[in-house]
C-alpha positions in Angstrom: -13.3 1.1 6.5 -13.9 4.5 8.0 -12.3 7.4 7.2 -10.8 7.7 10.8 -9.0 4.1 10.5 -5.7 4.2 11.6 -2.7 4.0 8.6 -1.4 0.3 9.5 -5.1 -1.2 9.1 -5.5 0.4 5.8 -2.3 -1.0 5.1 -3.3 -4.4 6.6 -6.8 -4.2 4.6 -4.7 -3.3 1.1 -2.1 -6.3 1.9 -5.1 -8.3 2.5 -6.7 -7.8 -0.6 -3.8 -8.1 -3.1 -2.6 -11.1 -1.7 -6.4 -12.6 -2.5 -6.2 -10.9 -5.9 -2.8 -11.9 -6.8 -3.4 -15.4 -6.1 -5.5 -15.6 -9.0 -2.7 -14.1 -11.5 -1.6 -16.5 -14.1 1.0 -18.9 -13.1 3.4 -17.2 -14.4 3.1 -13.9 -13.1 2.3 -15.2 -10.0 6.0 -15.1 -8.9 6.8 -12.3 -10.7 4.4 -9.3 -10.8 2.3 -10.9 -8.1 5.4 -10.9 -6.3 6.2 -7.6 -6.3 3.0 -6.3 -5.4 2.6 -8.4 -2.0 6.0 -7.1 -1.0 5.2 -4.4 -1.7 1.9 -4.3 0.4 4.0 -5.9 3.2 6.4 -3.5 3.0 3.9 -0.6 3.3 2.1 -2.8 6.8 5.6 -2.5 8.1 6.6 1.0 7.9 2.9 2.3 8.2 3.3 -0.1 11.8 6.7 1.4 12.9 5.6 5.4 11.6 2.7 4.7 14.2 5.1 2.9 16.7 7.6 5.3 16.8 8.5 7.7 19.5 11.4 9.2 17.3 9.8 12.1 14.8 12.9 11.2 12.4 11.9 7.9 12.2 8.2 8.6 11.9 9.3 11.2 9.1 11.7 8.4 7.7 8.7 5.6 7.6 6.4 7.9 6.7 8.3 8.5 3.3 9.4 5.4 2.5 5.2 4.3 2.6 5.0 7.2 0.4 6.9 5.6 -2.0 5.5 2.0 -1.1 2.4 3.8 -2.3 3.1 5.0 -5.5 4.9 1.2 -6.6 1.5 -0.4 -5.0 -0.5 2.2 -8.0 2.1 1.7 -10.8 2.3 -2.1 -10.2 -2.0 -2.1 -9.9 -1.8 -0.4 -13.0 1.0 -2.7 -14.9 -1.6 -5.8 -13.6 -4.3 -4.0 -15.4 -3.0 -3.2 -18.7 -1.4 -6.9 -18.5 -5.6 -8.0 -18.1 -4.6 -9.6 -14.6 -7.1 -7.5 -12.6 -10.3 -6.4 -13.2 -11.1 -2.7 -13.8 -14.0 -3.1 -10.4 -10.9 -4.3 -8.9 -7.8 -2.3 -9.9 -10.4 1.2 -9.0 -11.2 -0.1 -5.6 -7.6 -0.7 -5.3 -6.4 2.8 -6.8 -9.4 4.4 -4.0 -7.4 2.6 -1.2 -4.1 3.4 -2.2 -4.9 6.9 -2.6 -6.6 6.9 0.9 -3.7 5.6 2.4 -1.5 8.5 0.6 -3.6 10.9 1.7 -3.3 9.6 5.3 0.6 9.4 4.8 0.8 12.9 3.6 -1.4 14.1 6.7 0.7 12.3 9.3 4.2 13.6 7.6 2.5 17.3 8.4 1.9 17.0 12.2 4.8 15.3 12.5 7.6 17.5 14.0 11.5 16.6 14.2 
C-alpha cells in the first residue's frame, strides 16, 4: 500500500488481514481472542471512515482518538496471539508495521485537525 493511502483503506487492508489470520486460530480461541481482534479491526474501519467523513473537527478529533486507542488494542492483542503461538512471527511483524503505519497516520491527521 503506498505511503499516501488514505487512513480507512489501511484500516480496511488491517481488517482484511486479521480476519484471514484469525480464521486459522485454534477453535477455541477463535471466539475468544480471534474475536476481539476483528472487532477490534472493525472498530478501527469505522472510526478511521467517520474521522475522514466528518465535517465536525470535534468529531474528527473524537474518532481520531478513539482509532488511537483501536490501535494500540490491535498491537497488544497481535502480541497476546503471538506469545499464545497463534500467529507467526512473519505475520505478527507485518502486522505490528501496519499498525504502526496507521498510528502514525492517526497521529498526523489529529495535528492538522483544528477545533
Amino acid at each position: 500500500m503506498s505511503n499516501d493511502a488514505p487512513l480507512g483503506d489501511r484500516a480496511r487492508a488491517l481488517a482484511r488481514n486479521l480476519h484471514v489470520l484469525t480464521v486459522m486460530f485454534p477453535d477455541s480461541e477463535k471466539p475468544l481472542l480471534g474475536m476481539q481482534l476483528r472487532n477490534a479491526a472493525i472498530e478501527l474501519v469505522t472510526e478511521a471512515v467517520v474521522a475522514s467523513a466528518t465535517d465536525d473537527p470535534a468529531e474528527k478529533q473524537e474518532m481520531l482518538r478513539l482509532a488511537a486507542v483501536n490501535c494500540t488494542r490491535i498491537r497488544e492483542l497481535i502480541q497476546l496471539a503471538r506469545e499464545l503461538d497463534h500467529l507467526p512471527e512473519d505475520d505478527v511483524a507485518e502486522l505490528i508495521t501496519a499498525v504502526e503505519v496507521i498510528n502514525a497516520t492517526i497521529a498526523r491527521e489529529r495535528r492538522t485537525a483544528r477545533y
